[in-house]
N, C-alpha and C positions, 0 to 999 in steps of 0.2 A: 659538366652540368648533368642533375641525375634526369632522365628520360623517365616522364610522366609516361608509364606504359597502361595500357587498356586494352585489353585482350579481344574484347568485342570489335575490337575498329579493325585488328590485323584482318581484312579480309578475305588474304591468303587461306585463314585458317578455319576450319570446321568447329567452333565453339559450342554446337551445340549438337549434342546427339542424332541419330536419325531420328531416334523412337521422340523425340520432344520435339524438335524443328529444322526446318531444313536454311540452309544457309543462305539461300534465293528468298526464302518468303517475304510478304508483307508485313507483317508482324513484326519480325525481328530486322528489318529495313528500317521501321518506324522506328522502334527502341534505339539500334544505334542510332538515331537521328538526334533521339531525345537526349540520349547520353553524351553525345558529340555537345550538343548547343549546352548543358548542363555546365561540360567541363572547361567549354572555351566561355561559360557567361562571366562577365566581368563583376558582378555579384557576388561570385563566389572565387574571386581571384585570391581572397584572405581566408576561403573556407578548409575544410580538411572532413572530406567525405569518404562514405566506402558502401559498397556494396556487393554483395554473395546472393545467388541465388544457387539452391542443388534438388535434384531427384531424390527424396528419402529411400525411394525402394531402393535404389541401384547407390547413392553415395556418391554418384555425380554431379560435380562443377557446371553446372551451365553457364554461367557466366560470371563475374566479379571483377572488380577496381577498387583496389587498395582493401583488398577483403582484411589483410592480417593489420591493416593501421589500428592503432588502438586510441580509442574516441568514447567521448561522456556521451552514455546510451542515455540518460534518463530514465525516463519509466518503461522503457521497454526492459531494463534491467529484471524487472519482477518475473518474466521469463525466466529467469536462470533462479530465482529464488521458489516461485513456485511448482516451477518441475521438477527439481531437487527435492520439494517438501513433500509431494505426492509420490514420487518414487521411493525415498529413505521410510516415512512414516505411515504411509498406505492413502488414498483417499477415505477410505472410511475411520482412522483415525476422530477421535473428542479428545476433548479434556472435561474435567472433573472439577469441579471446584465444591470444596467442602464447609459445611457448618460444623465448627467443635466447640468444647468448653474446656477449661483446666477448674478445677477445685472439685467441688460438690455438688451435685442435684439432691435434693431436698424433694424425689417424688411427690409425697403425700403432700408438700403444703404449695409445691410447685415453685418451691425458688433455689435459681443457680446460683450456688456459693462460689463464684468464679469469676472469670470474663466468656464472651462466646467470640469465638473466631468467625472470621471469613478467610479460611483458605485456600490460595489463587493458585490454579494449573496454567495460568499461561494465556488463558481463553480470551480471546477478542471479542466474543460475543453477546458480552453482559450488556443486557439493555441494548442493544446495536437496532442504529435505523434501521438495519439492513436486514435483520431478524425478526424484527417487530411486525408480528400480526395486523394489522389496521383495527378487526373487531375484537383483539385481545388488547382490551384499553387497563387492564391491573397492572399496577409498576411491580417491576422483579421486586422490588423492598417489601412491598406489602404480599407477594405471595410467599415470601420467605417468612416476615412475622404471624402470618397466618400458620403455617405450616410448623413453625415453634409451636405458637401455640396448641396446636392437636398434639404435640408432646406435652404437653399440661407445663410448661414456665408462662408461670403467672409474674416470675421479677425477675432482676439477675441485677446483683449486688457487685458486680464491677463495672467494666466496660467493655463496648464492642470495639472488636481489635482488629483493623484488616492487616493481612498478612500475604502482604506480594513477595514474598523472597526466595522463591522458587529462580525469579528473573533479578537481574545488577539490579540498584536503586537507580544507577545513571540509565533513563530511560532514552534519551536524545542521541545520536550520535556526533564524535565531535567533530565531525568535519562538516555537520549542517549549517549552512551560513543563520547567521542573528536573527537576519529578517524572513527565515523560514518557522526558527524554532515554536513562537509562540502563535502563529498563526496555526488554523484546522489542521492542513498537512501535515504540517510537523510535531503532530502530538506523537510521542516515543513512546513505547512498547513497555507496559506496566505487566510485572506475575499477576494482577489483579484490577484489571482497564474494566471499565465500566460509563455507557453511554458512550461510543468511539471516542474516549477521552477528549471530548466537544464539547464547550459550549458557545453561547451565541450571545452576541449585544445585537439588540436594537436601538436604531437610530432614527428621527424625524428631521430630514432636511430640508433647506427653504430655499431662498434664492443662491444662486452661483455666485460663489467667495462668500456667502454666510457659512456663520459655525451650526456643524450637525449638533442636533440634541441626544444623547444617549437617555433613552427614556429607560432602559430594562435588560436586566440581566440573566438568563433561565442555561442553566437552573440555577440554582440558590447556591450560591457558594461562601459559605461562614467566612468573614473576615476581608474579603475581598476587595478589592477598590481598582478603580479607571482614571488614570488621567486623560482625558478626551481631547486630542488635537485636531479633529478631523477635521474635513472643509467640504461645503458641497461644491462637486466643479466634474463636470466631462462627463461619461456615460455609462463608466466601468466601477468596479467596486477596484480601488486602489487605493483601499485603507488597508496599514500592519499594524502589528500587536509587536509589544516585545517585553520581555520580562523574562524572569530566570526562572528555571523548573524550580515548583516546589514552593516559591515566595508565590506571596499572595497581593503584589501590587507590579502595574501592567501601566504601560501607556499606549494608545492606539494614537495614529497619524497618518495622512495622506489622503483620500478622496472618495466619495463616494458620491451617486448622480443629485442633481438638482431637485428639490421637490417632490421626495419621499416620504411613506411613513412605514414605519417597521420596520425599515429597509436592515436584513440580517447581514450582522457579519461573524464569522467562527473564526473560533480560537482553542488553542489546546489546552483544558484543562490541567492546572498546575501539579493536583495531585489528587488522579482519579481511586486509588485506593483509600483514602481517606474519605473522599464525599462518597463512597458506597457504603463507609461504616457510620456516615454521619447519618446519612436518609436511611439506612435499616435501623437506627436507634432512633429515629423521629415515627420512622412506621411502627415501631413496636410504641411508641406512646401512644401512637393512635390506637392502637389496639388496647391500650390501658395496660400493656407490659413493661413497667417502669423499669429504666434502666440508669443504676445511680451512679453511674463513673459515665467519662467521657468518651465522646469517640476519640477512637487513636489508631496509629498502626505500629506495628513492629519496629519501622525503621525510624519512625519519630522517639516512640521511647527508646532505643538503641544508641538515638541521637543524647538524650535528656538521660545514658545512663541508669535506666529504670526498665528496661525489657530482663525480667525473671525467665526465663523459660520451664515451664511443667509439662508437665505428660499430659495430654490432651485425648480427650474420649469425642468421638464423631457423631454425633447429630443425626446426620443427614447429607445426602450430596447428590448434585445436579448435575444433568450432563451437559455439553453442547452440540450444536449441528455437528456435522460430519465434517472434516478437515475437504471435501470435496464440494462441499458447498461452499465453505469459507474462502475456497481459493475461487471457486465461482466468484464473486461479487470482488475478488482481490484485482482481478485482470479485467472482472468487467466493466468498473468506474474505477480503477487504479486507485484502490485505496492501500494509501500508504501504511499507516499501520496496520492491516492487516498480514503484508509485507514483512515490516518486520517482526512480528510477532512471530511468524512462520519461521523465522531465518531464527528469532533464539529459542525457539521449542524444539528445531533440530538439535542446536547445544544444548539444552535440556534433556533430550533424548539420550545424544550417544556421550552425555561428559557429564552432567549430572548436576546442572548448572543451566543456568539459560545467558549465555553472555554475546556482544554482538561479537566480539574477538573469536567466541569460540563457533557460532553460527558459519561466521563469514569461512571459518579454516573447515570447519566439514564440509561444506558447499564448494569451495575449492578444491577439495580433497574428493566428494565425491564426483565432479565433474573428469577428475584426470584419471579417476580409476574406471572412466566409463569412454577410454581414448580420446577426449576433447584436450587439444595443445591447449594448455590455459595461460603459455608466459604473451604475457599484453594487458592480460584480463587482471586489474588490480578492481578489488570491491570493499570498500567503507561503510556500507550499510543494506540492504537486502530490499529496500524501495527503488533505489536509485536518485533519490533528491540529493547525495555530497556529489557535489562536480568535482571531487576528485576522483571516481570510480571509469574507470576506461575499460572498456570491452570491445573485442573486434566482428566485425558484420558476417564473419567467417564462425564464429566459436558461437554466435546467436543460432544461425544457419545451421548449425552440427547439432546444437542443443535441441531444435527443433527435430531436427533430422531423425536423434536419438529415440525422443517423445514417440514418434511411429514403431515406436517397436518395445517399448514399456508399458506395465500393467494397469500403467493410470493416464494410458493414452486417455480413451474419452473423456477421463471429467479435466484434462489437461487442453484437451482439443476444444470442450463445448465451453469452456473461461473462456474462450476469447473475444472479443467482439467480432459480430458478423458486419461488412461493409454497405452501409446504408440500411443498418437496420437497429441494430443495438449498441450499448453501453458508450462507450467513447469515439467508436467508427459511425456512430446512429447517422452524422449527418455527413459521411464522407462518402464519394463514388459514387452517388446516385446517379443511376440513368446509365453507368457503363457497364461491361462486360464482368466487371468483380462483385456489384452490388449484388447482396444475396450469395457471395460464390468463396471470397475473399474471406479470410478470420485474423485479425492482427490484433499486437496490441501496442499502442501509439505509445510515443513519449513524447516531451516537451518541456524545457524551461529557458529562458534566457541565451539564444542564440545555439538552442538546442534541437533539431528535431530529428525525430525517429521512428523508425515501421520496422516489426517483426513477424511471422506468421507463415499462414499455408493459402493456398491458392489453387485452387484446379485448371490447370489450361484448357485449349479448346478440344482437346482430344481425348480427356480424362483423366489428364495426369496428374497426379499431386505435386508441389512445387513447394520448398520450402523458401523461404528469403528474409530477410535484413538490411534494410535500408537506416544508415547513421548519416546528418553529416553537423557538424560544428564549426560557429563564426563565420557563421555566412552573412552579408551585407543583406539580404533581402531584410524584409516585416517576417518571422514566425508564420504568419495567415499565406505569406508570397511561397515561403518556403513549403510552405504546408501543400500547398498547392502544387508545386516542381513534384513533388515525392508522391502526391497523390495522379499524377501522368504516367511517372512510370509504375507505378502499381500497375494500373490500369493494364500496359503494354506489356508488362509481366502478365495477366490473367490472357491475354488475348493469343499467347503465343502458341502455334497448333505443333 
């Protein structure tokens, strides 16, 4: 039989340094308590957990249990994608996205003999809620046909052409299960994303086991269409979407509460390079800048056979926030695509390409050349939503560990949510020893849960750790709760 070993419970042994705690205290009496009733609960008789905690100055073990198992981190995954993108590409890092034309300007009478591009660096930030001014109410479209026009095109005799191909066309990764793909999370990483490739149905629903009404669709998507199954019943939003990237008919199904109106639900836009060349060719008519060809993109006509390519002259180009702010909001409501968008703008960087193939091997590549043991650590997409990605509580813990001593410690440190206070920790720890103290960043999905991050003990120490565990019998909220005690008991340790 193999011996469930736990290094915290050998009594005999001195597990924790002098300088972090002593072997007698309260503190770490409690924790093995916690950790004891954890492993014997019969909850987690089916579970597969692990935990690392270490010292970043000194690269001390204080404690851990099955630190090298390798387990579906979830969204704590985006720690190993966004500290890699901060170190390889700098935090101050943008991209660039350009206006071009191919053919002729016609200065004097103001008309492009041509098409005008939208060409995409990769940027997640086009139109993003998360960028969005509140008193800055002018759509990117309309300051872009504006600013054409102070170039004096008064028309432009082709069409407007988005041009994501900097990144794969296959935006999705394939190990994201069906009923991830077409809902908000799992919009997939476009050269050319625009509005967090979101959008939103609303619904008015009535009594329980009536059908919801889908009254409205924002934004405007040409061609689009819903088969509506939904049902009103229970008190959560547990409606999906599902359809294929790229097509333009969707069915939604499953649940949403009794007796709403508006009630939003998101979904990931099929093909946000395109509605960014539809709405800048609707904003230029509003400006009276006729545009006589279609919107289109590159990989549609590529598809239809009719992508010519010319030499194209630049316009004009825009930059984005700082790669330091992006991963700010990336860690601190765990948004996914901004995840992966990070993970193929590194293959973009160092291969000249933005592919998840090629993200995924530099990000492994760069972790091993920075002494992190990476066999355990398999990674399928740079969010963490394919439950095929396993990562151990140990190589979290090291990654973090590393973080203390890189150039992009701080805007790596201040991404994280603070405990009872902000982004995804907002409502966790309240009233203990971490709130305020604690920085992690949570994961979660389906029998999934997870904590990574720093902590300061009672003595001033900084403390690195990673809490995984998977297929636990508890509720997700039970479990959440188990992992939210020992946090706790980890901050309190002197």
């Amino acid at each position: 039989m193999m011996r469930r070993t736990l290094l915290i419970y050998a009594l005999s042994l001195t597990i924790f340094s002098p300088a972090t705690a002593q072997s007698g205290s309260l503190a770490l009496e409690k924790l093995k308590t916690e950790l004891e009733a954890l492993r014997n609960d019969s909850e987690m008789a089916h579970a597969s957990w692990g935990i690392c905690v270490m010292q970043p100055e000194s690269r001390n073990t204080i404690l851990e249990y099955n630190s090298s198992m390798s387990l579906a981190p979830a969204s704590t995954q985006k720690i190993i994608t966004t500290a890699a993108g901060l170190s390889i590409l700098g935090p101050s890092f943008s991209y660039t996205t350009r206006l071009e034309y191919d053919g002729s300007f016609d200065s004097i009478n103001g008309v492009l003999n041509g098409n005008l591009y939208i060409k995409g660096s990769g940027d997640p930030s086009l139109e993003s809620f998360f960028f969005k001014d509140g008193k800055d109410t002018v759509k990117l479209v309309d300051k872009w046909a504006d600013f054409l026009k102070t170039k004096n095109i008064r028309s432009i005799s082709g069409s407007v052409v988005a041009d994501a191909s900097v990144f794969e066309d296959e935006s999705t990764e394939s190990n994201w299960a069906w009923g991830d793909m077409e809902n908000y999370y799992g919009a997939g990483a476009s050269g050319l994303s625009y509005k967090d490739d979101m959008y939103s149905l609303f619904f008015n629903s009535g009594k329980a086991n009536d059908s919801a009404r889908l009254i409205r669709i924002s934004p405007e998507i040409p061609g689009f269409s819903i088969l509506n199954y939904v049902k009103a019943y229970g008190t959560e939003d547990e409606a999906y979407i599902y359809g294929a990237p790229y097509t333009t008919s969707r069915y939604i199904t499953g649940t949403i509460p009794p007796n709403k109106s508006n009630f939003e639900v998101k979904g990931a836009l099929p093909d946000p390079s395109f509605l960014l060349a539809y709405d800048l060719k609707n904003a230029l008519s509003r400006k009276k800048v006729p545009v006589n060809g279609p919107a289109t993109s590159v990989r549609e006509l590529k598809l239809n056979h009719r992508y010519n390519p010319q030499t194209r002259k630049e316009i004009g180009k825009f930059g984005s926030p700082s790669l330091e702010k992006i991963v700010y909001w990336t860690n601190m409501f765990s948004v996914n695509l901004f995840a992966e968008h990070i993970m193929k703008t590194i293959a973009l960087t160092k291969r000249g390409f933005g592919s998840s193939t090629g993200g995924i091997d530099e990000i492994a590549k760069f972790w091993k050349s920075k002494g992190i043991d990476i066999k355990g650590m398999a990674l399928f997409d740079g969010c963490g939503l394919a439950r095929a990605n396993t990562v151990t509580a140990r190589q979290l813990t090291e990654i973090l560990c590393y973080m203390t001593r890189d150039r992009a410690y701080l805007s790596f440190f201040n991404s994280l949510p603070v405990a009872g206070k902000t982004g995804t920790m907002k409502g966790l720890l309240k009233g203990t020893s971490a709130e305020n103290n604690l920085r992690a960043k949570s994961g979660s999905f389906n029998r999934v849960r997870s904590f990574a991050g720093y902590v300061n003990s009672k003595n001033g120490q900084q403390l690195a750790f990673a809490l995984i565990a998977n297929n636990f019998d508890y509720s997700s909220n039970e479990m959440r709760k188990k992992l939210e005690r020992i946090m706790e008991l980890i901050s309190e340790l002197d």
